[in-house]
Backbone as a printed PyTorch tensor [residue, N CA C, xyz], in Angstrom:
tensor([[[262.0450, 152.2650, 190.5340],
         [261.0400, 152.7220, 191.4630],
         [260.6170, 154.1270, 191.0550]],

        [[259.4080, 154.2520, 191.1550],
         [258.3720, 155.8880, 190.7030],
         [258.3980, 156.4620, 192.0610]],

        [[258.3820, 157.8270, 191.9090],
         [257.6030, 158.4010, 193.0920],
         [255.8530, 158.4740, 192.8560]],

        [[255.2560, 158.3380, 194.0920],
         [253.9970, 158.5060, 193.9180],
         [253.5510, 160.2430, 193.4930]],

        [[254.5570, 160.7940, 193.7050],
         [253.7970, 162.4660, 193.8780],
         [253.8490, 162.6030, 191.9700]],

        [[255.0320, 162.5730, 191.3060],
         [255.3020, 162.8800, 189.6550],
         [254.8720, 161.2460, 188.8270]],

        [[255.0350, 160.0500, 189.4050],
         [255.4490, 158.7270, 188.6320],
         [255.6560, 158.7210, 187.3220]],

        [[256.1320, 159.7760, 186.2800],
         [256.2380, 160.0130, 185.1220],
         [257.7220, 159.3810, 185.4850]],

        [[258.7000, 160.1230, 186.4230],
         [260.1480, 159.8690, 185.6120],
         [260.9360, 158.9750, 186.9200]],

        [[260.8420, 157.6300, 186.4670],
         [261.9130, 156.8240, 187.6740],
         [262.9590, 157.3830, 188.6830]],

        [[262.7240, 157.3000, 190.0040],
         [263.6490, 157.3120, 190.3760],
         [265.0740, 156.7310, 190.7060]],

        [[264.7180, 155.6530, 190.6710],
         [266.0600, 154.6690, 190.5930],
         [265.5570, 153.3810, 189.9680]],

        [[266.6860, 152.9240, 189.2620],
         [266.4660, 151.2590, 189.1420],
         [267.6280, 150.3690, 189.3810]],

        [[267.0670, 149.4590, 189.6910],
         [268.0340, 147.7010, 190.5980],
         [268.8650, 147.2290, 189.4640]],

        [[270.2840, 147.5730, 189.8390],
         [270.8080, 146.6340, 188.6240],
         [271.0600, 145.6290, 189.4110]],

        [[271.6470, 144.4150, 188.3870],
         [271.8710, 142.8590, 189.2850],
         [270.6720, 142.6030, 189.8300]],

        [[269.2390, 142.4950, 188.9310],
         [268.6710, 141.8610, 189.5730],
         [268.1340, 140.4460, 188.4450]],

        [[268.3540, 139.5040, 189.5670],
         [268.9570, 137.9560, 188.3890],
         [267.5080, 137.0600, 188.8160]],

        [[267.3480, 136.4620, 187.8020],
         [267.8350, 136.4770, 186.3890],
         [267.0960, 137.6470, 185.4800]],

        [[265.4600, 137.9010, 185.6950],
         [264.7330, 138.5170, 184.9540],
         [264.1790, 139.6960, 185.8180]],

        [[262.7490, 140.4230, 185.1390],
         [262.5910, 141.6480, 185.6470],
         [261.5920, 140.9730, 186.9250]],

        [[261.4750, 142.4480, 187.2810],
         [261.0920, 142.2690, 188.8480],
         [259.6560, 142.1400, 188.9620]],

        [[259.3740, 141.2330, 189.8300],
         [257.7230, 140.9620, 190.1610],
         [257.3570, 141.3500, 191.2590]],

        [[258.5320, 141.1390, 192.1740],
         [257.4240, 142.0010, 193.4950],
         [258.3200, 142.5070, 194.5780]],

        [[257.8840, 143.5440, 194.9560],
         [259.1620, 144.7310, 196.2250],
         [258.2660, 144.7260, 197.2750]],

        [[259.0300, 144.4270, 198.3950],
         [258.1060, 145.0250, 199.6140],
         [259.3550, 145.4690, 200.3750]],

        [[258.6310, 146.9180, 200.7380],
         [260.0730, 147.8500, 201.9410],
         [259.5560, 147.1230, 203.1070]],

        [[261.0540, 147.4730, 204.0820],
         [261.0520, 146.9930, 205.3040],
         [260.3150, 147.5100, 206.2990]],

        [[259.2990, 147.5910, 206.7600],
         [258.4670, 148.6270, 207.8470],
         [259.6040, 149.5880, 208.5940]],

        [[260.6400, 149.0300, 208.9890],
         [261.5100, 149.9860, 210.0430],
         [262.2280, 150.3170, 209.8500]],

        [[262.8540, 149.8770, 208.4150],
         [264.1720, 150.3660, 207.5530],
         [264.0330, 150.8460, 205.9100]],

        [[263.1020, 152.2810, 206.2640],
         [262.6940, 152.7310, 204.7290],
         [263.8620, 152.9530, 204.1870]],

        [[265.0370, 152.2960, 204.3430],
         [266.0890, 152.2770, 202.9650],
         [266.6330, 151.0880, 202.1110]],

        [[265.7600, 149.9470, 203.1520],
         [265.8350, 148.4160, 202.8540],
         [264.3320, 148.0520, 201.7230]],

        [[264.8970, 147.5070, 201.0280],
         [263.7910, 147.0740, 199.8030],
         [264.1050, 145.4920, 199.5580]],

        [[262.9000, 144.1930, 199.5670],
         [263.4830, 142.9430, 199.2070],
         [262.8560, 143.5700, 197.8620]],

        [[263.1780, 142.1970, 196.8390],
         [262.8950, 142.3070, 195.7240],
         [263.0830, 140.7110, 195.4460]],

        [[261.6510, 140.5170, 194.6940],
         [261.8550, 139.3090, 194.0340],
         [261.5540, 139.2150, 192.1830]],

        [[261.8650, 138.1510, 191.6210],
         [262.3480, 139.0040, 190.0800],
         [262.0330, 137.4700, 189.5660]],

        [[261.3830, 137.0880, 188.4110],
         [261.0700, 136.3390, 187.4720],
         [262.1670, 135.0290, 187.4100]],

        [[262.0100, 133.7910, 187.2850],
         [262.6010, 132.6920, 187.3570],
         [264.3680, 132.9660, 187.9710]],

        [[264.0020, 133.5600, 189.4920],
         [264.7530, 133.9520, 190.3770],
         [264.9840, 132.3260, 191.6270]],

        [[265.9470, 132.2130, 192.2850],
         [265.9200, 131.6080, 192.7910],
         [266.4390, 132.2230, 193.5820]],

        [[266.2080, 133.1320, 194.7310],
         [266.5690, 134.0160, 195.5900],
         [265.8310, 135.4280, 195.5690]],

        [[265.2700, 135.7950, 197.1710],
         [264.8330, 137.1810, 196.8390],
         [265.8520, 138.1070, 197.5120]],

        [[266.2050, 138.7580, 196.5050],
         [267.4450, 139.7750, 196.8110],
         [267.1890, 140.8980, 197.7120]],

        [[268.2980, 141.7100, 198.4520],
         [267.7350, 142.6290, 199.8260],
         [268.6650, 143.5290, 199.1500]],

        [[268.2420, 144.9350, 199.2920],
         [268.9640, 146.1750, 198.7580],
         [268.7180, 147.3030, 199.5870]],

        [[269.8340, 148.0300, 199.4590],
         [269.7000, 149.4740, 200.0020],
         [269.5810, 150.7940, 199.3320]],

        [[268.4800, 151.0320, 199.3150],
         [267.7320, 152.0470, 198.1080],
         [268.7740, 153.3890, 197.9420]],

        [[269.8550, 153.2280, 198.9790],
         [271.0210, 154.6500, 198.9940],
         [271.7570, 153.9480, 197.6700]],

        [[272.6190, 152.9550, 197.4000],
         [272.8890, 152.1350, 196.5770],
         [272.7240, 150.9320, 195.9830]],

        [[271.9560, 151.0060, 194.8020],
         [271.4010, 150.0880, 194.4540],
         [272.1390, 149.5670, 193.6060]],

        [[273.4700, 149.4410, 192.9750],
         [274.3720, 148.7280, 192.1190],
         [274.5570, 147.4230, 192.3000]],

        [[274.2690, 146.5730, 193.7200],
         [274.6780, 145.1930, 194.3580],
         [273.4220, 145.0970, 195.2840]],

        [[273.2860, 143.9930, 195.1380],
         [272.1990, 143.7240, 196.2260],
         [273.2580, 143.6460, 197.7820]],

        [[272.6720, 143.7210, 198.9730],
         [273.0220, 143.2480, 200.3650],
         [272.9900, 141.9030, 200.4720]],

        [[272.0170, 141.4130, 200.2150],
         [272.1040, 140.0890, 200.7570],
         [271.0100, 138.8900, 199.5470]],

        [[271.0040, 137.9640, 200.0010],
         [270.0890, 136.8690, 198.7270],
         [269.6680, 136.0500, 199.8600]],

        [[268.1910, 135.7170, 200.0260],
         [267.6260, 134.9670, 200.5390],
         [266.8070, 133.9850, 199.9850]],

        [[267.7540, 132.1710, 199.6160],
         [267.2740, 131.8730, 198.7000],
         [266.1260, 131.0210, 198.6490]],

        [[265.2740, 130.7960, 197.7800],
         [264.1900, 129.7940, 197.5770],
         [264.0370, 129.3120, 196.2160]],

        [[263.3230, 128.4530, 196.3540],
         [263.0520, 127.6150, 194.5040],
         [261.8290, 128.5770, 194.1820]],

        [[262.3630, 129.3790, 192.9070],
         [261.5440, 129.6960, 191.6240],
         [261.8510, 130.1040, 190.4340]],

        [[262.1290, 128.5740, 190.0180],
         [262.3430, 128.6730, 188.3690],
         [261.5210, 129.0150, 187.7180]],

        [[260.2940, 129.1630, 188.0540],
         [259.3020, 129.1790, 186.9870],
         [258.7670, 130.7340, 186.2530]],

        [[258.0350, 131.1320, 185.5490],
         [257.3850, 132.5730, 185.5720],
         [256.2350, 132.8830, 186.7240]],

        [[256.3640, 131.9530, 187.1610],
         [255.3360, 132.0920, 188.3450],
         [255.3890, 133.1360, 189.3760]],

        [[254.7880, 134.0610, 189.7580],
         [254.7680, 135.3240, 190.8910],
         [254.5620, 134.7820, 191.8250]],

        [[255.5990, 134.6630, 192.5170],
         [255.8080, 134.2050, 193.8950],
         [256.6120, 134.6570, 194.7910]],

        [[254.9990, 135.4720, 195.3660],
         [255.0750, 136.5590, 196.4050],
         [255.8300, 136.4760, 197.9620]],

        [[255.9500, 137.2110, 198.8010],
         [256.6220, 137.4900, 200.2250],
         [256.2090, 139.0450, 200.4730]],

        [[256.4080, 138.4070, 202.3160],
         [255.6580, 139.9960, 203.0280],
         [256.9040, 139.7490, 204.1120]],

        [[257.0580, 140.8880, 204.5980],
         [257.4950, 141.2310, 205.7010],
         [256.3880, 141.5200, 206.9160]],

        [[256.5770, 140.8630, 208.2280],
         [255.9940, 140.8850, 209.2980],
         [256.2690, 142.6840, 209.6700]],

        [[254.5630, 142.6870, 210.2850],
         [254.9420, 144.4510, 210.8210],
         [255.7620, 144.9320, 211.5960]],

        [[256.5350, 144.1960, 212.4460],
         [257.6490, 144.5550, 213.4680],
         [259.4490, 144.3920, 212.7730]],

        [[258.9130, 143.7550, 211.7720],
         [260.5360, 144.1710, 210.5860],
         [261.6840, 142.7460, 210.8510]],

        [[260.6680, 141.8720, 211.5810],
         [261.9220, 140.7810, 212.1270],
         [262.0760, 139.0660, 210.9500]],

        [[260.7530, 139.4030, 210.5550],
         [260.5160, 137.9610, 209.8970],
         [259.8900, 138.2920, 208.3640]],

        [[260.4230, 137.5440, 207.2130],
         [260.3690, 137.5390, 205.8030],
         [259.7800, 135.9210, 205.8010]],

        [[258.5810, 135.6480, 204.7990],
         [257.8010, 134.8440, 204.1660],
         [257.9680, 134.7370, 203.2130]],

        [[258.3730, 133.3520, 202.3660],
         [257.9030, 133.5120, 201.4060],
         [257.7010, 132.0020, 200.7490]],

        [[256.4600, 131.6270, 200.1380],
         [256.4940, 130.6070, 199.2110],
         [257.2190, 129.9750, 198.0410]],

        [[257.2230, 128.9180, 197.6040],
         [258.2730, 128.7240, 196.5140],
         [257.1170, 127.6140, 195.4240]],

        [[257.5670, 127.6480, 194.4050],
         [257.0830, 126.8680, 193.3110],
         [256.4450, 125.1800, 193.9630]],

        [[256.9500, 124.6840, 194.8190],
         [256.8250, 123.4630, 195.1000],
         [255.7360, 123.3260, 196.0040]],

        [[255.3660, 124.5050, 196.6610],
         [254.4040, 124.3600, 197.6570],
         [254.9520, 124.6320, 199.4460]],

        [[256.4040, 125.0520, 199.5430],
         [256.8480, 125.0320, 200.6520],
         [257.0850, 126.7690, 201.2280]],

        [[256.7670, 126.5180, 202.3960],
         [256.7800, 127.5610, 202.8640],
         [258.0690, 128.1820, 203.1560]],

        [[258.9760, 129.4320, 203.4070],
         [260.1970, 129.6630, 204.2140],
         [260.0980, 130.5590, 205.1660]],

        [[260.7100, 130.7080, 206.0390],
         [260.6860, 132.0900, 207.1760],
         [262.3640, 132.1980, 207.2590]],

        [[262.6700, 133.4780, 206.9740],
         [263.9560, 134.5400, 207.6730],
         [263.4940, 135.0680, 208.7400]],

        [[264.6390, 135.1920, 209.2570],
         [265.0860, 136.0040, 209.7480],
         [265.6960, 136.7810, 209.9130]],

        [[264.9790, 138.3000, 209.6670],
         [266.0670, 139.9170, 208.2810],
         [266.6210, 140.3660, 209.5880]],

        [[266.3670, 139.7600, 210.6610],
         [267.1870, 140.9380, 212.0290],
         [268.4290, 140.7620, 211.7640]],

        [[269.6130, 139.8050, 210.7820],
         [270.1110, 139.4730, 210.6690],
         [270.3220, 138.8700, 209.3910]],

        [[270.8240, 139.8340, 208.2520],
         [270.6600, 139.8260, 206.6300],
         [272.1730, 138.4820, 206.3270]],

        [[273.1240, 138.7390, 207.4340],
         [274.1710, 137.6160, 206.9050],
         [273.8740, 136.2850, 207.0450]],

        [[273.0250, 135.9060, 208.0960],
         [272.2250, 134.4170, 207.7200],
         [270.9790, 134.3370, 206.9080]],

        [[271.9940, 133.5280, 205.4710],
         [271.2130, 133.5960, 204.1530],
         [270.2700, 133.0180, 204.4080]],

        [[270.0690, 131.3370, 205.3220],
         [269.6010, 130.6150, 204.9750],
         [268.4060, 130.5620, 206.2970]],

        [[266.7400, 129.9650, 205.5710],
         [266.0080, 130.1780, 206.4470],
         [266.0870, 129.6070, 207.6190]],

        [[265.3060, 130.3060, 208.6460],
         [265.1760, 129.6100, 209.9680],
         [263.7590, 128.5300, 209.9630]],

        [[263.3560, 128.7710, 209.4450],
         [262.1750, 127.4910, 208.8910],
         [261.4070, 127.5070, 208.0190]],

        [[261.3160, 125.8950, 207.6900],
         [261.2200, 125.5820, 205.7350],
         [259.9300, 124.5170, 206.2690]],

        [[258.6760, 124.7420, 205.9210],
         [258.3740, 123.2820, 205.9750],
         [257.0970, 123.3780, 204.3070]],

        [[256.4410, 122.2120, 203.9320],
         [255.6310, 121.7700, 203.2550],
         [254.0090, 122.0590, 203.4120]],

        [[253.6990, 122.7560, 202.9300],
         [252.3150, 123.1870, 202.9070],
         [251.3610, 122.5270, 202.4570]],

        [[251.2730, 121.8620, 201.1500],
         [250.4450, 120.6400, 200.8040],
         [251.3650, 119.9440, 199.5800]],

        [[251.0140, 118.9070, 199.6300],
         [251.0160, 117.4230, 198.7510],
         [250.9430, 117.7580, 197.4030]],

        [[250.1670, 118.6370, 196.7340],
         [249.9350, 118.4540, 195.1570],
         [248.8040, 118.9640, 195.5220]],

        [[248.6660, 119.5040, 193.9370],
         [247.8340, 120.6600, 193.9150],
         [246.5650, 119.8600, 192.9510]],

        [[244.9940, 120.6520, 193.2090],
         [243.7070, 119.5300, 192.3440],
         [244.3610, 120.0640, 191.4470]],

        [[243.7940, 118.9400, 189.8960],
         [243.3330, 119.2990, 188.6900],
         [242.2590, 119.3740, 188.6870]],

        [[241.5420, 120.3780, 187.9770],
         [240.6550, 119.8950, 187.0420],
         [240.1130, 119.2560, 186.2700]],

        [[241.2170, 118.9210, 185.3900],
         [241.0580, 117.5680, 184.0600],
         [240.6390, 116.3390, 184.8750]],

        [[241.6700, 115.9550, 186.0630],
         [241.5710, 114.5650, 186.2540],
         [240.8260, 114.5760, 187.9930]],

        [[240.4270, 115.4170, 188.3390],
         [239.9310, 115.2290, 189.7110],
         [240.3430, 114.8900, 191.0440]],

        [[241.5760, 115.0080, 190.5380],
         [242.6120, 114.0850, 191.5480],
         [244.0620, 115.2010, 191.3910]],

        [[244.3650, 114.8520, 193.1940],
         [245.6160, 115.4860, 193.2310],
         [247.0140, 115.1090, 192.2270]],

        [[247.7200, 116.3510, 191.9330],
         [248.6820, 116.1730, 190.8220],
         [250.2980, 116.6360, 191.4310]]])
């Protein structure tokens, strides 16, 4: 992470973050020491505490094997984490509570995605 005022010289960086480098951080609105982080053919977006960043806090997991950037936001009141996965499915956390890994709701967003080539869902 850069500061915005110098961004020449890092201020910290995430070790343990699995498998590859990082694609996308969003801080917690109410806990500027909480950072998720999600990271390249990751299957989990990892939660950290920017005081120590050697171990993540917690892993909130979803499917993404792929190189695909696949993003998540935090809701403005700091209670609920989004995020999509490779397959098309949606997830919701719940960060009020970082020790339940697993989401509070998963459902399916669409069927298959158009082609182009063939005109028809794939």
């Amino acid at each position: 992470m850069y500061s915005e005022d110098t961004g020449a010289n890092p201020l910290l960086h995430f070790e343990g973050v699995s498998p590859g480098g990082v694609t996308h951080l969003a801080l917690h609105p109410l806990s500027p020491t909480v950072v998720f982080v999600g990271s390249r053919k990751s299957t989990s977006i990892q939660v950290y505490d920017v005081r120590d960043v050697s171990a993540p806090l917690a892993e909130l997991p979803r499917l993404g094997t792929t190189n695909q950037r696949l993003l998540f936001d935090v809701d403005p009141w700091g209670r609920y984490l989004t995020s999509g996965d490779e397959k098309g499915h949606l997830h919701m956390w719940d960060i009020s509570d970082l020790t339940r890994g697993e989401p509070i709701w998963s459902g399916n967003l669409h069927t298959g995605v158009f082609s182009l080539f063939t005109g028809k869902l794939v």
